[in-house]
N, C-alpha and C positions, 0 to 999 in steps of 0.2 A: 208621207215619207216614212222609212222603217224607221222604227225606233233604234239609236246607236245602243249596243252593248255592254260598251266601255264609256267611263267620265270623260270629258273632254281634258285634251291636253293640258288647256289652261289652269281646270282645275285643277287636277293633281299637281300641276307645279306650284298652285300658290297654297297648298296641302304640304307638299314638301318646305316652302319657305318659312310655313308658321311654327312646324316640328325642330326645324333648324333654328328657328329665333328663339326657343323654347330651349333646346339643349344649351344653344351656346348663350343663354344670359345664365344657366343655372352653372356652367361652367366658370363663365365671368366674375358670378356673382361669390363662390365658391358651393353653391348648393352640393355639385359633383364638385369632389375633391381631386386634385392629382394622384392622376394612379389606377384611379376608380374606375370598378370594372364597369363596363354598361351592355346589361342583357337587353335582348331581344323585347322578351316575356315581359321584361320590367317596364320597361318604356314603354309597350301595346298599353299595361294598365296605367301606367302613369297620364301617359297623352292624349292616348284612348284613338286610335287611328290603327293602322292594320300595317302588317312587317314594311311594306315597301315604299312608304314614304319616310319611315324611321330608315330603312338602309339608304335610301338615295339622302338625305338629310345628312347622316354619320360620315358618307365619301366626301359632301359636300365639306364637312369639318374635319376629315383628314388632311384635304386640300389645304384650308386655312391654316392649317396646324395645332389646333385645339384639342385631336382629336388621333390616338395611332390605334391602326389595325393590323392584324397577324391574318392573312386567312385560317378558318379553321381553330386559329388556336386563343384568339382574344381580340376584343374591343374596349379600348381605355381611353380616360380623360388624358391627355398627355403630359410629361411631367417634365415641368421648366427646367433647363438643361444649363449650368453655369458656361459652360465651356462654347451655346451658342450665341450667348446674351450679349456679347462686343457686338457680334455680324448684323442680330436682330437691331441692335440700338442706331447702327451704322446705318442700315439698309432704311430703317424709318427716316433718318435723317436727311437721304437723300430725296425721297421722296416728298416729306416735311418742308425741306428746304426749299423745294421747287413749287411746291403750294405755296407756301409763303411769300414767293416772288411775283407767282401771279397773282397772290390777292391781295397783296396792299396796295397798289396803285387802285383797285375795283371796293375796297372798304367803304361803307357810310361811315356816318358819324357815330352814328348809334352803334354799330358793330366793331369801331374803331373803340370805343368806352367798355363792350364788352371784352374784347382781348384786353385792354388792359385789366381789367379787375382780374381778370383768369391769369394772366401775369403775376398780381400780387399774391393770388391763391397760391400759387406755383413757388416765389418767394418765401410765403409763410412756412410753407413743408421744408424746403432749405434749410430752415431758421429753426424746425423740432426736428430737420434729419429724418424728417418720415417718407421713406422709401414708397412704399404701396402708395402713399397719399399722391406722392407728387409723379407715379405713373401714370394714376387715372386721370389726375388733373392736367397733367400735362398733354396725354391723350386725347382730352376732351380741347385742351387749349389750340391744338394742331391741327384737329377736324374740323375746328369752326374754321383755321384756314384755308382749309383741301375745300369746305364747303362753299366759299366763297371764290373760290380761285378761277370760277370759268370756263373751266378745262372738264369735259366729261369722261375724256377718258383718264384722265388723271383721278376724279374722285370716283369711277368703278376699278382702279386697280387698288385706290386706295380703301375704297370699301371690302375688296375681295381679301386682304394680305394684314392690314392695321392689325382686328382681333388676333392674332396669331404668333403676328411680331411683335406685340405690348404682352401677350402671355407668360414668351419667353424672357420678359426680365422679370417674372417673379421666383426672382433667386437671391437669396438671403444675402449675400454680396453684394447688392445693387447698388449700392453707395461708391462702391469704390469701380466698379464697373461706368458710373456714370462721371466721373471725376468729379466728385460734389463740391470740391474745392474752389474750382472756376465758372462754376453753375449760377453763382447767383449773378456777375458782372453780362454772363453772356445772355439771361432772362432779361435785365436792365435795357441793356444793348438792342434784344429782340423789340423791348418795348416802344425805345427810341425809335427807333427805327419804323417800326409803324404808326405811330404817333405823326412822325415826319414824312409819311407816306415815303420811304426810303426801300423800293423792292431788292437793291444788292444788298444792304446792309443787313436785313431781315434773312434774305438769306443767307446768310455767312454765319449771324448769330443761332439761326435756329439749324444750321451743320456744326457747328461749334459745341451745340449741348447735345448733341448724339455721336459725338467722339469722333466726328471725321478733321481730317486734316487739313491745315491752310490756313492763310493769316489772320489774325486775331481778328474780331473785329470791333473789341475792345481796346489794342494797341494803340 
């Protein structure tokens, strides 16, 4: 048979997904800072692959929001915006919550002991006010529920969107954006709640600590 010319499809997409997991942990991580311009030429040397898996990678994290472009005129790491951090924190919540419903009724034992200790993580930042600590960890505490939840298309949306919308609350206000005040009862509440294999309550508490509205579920 002729020889193909071109890499198989497969290939170059899973070439573009390694470039992309590469940008966006050095994003996450802070490697690329906000702001931060991202050449072409730079990333060929850094990654070492060639322009077009670095450009389909770069659209892929404009998508996410990690990531703005201008045709023409620049490509940047994107830069956490106070004025969208309510919407982001909302918009997770709703999704967070709905994870959470389908995966406490589906928890083991063993994973039912790991949320809680990531619960107490979560507490502890409440307790130093440390902002960046208790988005990671919080993020991390709400994935192991989307993970667990069942639902596939629930953990590819939430796979696609999470980086994007946890980026945009790193804004220096996050405290008072997250209402830290009733934070620690509604973490408690969440933990209850799954502890007691409880999926309304879990959701109410995990929409309660992303600012959406509706009855306590600590009241």
């Amino acid at each position: 048979m002729p020889v193909p010319a071109t890499p198989p499809a497969a290939e170059r997409q899973l070439l573009r997904d390694t470039v992309r997991t590469r940008i966006r942990d050095a994003i996450i991580d802070g490697t690329l800072e906000p702001g931060e311009r991202l050449h072409d030429d730079e990333l060929i040397a850094w990654l070492q692959v060639s322009r077009t898996p670095i450009r389909e990678a770069l659209g892929d994290l404009v998508r996410a929001g990690l990531v703005e472009m201008a045709p023409n005129r620049y490509t940047k790491v994107a830069m956490p915006n106070a004025d969208e951090a309510v919407e982001a924190v909302q918009t997770l919540g709703v999704l967070f919550g709905g994870a959470a419903r389908l995966a406490v009724p589906r928890l083991s034992a063993g994973v039912t002991r790991e949320i809680v200790r990531m619960i107490d993580v979560c507490l502890s930042d409440l307790d130093r006010e440390d902002g960046p600590a208790l988005n990671a960890h919080g993020i991390a505490l709400f994935t192991t529920y989307v993970d667990h939840c069942g639902n596939a298309a629930l953990v590819k949306l939430c796979t696609d969107v999470t980086d994007g919308l946890a980026y945009k609350l790193r804004v220096p206000d996050i405290v008072q954006v997250l209402h830290w005040e009733s934070m620690a009862a509604a973490f408690v509440a969440l933990r209850e709640a799954t502890e007691a294999g409880d999926p309304l309550a879990a959701e109410l508490a995990a929409q309660q600590l992303h600012a959406l509205p509706g009855r306590d579920p600590v009241a």
